[in-house]
C-alpha positions in Angstrom: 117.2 75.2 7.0 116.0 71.7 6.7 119.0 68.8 6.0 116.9 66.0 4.1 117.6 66.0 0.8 115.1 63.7 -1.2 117.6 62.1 -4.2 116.8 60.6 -7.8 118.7 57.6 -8.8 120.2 57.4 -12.4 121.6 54.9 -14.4 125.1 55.6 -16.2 123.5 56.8 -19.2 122.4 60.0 -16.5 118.9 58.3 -17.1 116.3 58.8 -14.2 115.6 55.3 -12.8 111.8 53.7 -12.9 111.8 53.0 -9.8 112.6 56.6 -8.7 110.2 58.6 -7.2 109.6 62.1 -9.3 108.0 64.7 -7.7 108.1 68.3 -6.5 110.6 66.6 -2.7 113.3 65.8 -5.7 116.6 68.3 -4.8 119.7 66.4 -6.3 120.4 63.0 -8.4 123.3 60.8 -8.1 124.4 57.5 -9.4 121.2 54.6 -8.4 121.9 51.9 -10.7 123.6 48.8 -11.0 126.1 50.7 -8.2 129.1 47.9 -7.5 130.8 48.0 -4.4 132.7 45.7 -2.3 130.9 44.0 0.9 131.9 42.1 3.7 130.2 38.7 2.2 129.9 36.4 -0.7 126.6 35.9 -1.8 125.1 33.4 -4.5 121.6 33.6 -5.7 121.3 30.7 -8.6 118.7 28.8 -10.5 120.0 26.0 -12.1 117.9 23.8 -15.3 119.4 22.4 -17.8 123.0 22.6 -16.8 122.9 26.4 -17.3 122.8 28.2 -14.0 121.3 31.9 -13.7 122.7 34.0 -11.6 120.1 36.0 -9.6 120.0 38.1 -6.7 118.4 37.6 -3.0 115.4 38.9 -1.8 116.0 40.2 1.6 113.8 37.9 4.2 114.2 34.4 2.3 115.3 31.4 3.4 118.5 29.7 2.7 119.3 26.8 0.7 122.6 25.1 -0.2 120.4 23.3 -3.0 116.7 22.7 -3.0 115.3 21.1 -6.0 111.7 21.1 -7.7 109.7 20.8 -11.3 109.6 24.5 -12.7 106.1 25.5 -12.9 104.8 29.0 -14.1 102.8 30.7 -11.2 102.3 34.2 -13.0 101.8 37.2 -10.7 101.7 34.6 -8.0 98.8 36.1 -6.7 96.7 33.4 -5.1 97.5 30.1 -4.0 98.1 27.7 -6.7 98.9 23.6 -6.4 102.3 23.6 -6.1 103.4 21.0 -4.1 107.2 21.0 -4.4 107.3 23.2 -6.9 109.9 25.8 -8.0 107.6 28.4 -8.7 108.1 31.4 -11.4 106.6 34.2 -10.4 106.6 37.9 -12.6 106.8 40.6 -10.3 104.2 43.1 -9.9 100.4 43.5 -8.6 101.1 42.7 -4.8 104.4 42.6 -3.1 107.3 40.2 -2.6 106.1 38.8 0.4 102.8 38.6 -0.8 104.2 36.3 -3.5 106.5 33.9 -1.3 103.4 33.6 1.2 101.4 32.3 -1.2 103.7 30.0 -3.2 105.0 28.9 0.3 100.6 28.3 1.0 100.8 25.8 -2.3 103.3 23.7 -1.3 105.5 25.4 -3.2 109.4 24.7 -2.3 110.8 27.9 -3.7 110.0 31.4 -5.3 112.0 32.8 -8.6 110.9 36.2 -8.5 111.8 37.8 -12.1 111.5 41.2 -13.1 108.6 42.6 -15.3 111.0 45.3 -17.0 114.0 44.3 -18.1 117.3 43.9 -16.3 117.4 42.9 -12.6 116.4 44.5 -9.2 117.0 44.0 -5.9 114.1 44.1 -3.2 113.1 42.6 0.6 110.5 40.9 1.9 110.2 43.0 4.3 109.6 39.7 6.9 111.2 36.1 7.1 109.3 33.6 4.6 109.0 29.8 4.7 110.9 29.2 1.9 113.7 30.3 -0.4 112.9 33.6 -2.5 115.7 34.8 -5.1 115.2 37.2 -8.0 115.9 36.9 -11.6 116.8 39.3 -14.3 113.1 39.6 -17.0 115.1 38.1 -19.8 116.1 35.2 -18.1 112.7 34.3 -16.1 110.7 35.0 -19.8 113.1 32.4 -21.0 112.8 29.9 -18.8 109.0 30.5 -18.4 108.7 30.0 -22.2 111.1 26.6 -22.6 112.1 25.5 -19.5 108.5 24.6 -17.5 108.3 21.3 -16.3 112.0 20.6 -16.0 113.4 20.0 -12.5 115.0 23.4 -11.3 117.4 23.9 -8.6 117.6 26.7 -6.2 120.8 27.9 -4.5 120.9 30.8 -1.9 123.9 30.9 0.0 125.7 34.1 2.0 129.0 33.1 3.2 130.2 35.4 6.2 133.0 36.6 7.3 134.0 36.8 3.7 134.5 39.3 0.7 133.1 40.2 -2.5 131.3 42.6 -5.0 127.8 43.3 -5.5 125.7 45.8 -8.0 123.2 47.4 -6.2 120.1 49.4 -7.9 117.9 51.8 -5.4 117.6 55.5 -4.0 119.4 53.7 -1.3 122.2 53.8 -3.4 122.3 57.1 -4.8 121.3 58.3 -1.2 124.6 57.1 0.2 126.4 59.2 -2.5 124.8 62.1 -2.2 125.6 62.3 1.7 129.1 61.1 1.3 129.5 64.5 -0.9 128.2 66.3 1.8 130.2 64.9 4.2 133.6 65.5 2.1 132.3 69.0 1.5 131.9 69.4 5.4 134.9 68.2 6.4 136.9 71.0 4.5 135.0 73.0 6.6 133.0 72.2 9.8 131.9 75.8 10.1 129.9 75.5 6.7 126.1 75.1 8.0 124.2 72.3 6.5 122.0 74.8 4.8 125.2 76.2 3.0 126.0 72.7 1.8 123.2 71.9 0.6 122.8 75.2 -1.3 126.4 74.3 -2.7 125.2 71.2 -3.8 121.9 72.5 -5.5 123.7 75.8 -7.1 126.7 73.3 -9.1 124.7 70.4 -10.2 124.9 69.5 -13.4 121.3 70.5 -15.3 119.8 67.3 -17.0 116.0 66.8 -18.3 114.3 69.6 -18.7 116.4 73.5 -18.2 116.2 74.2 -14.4 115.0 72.4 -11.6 112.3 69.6 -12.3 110.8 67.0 -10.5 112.6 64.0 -11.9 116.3 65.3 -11.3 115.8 67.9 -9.0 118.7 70.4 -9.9 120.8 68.2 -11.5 123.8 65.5 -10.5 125.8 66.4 -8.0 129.4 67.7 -8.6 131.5 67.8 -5.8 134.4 69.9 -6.4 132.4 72.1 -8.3 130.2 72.4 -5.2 133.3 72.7 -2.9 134.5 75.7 -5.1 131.7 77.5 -4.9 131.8 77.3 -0.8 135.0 78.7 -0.9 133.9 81.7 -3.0 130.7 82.2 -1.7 130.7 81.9 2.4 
């Protein structure tokens, strides 16, 4: 009986994601967005203009600063080399990836890349390599407001992980929902380490709770997870 579970990430509303993937693989959902747990750093992702600093997030591959300053200047997609010399350089996601973005502001001279989202709220994303320069994300509302008032105005990036060290993050992604998902499973299992991981994860697909269309579908699968309803019916039915 296979063991991979594919999972859709929701928000608290019990509202499938964007960014999750919907199709036929979809078995279970589980919380996916804006997910805040404690982690063994402190991290700070800012843009500062104005003397109001926005708190972003960090793209996974950027470099650090402790404070790198530069004239704001709208790049759009960011999906050619522009002349940017110095420059902090707005970018709106989408069309090509992250990387793709901070390679070419990092090709125009550019000192820094403010990734901001193209639907609203923020996100959290990686490179995927190591760039040049500093690459931090920013929530749509703020990057459309600073695109449309703030261009030409010195902005200062800040993009700092201190380590050892302790804080909270909010984390959006099937990575998170993922975790939760298996964490049920392993409570479940623990009760139990004759259950078979077919009979848990028929547990988990018989008690979730139905949302979206009746029955299984391919955005929530069979529903969200509920694990002591799941653990119930384990007891009564192995």
């Amino acid at each position: 009986y296979p063991s991979v579970i594919s999972v859709a990430a929701i928000d608290s509303n019990k509202n499938v994601a964007a960014f999750s993937q919907r199709n036929s693989e979809v078995d279970v959902a589980a919380p996916g967005v804006g997910v805040v747990s404690t982690v063994p750093w402190s991290e700070s992702d800012t843009l500062s203009v104005s003397g109001i600093t926005y708190s972003g997030t960090y793209l996974d591959g950027g470099a650090r600063t402790n404070g790198l300053g530069g004239s704001l200047v709208n790049g759009g997609l960011c999906d050619s080399v522009g002349a940017w010399s110095g420059a902090v350089v707005m970018c709106k996601r989408g069309v090509i990836t992250f990387a793709a973005k901070a390679a070419n502001v990092a090709s125009g001279g550019g000192a820094a890349a403010v990734v901001y989202n193209d639907l609203p709220g923020t996100f959290s994303g990686t490179l995927g390599t190591n760039a040049a320069i500093p690459v931090i994300g920013l929530s749509k509302e703020d990057g459309d407001f600073i695109v449309a008032n703030r261009l030409n105005q010195v902005g200062t990036v800040l993009s700092q992980r201190t380590k050892p060290g302790n804080g909270y993050e909010a984390w959006s992604g099937t990575s998170m929902a993922t975790p939760h998902v298996s964490a049920v499973a392993a409570l479940l299992w623990s009760q139990n380490t004759g259950w078979t991981n077919g009979q848990v994860r028929s547990a988990l697909e018989a008690t979730a709770l139905d949302l979206g269309t009746p029955g299984r579908d391919d955005s929530y699968g069979y529903g969200l997870i509920q694990a002591k309803a799941a653990f119930s019916y384990l007891q009564g039915n192995t």
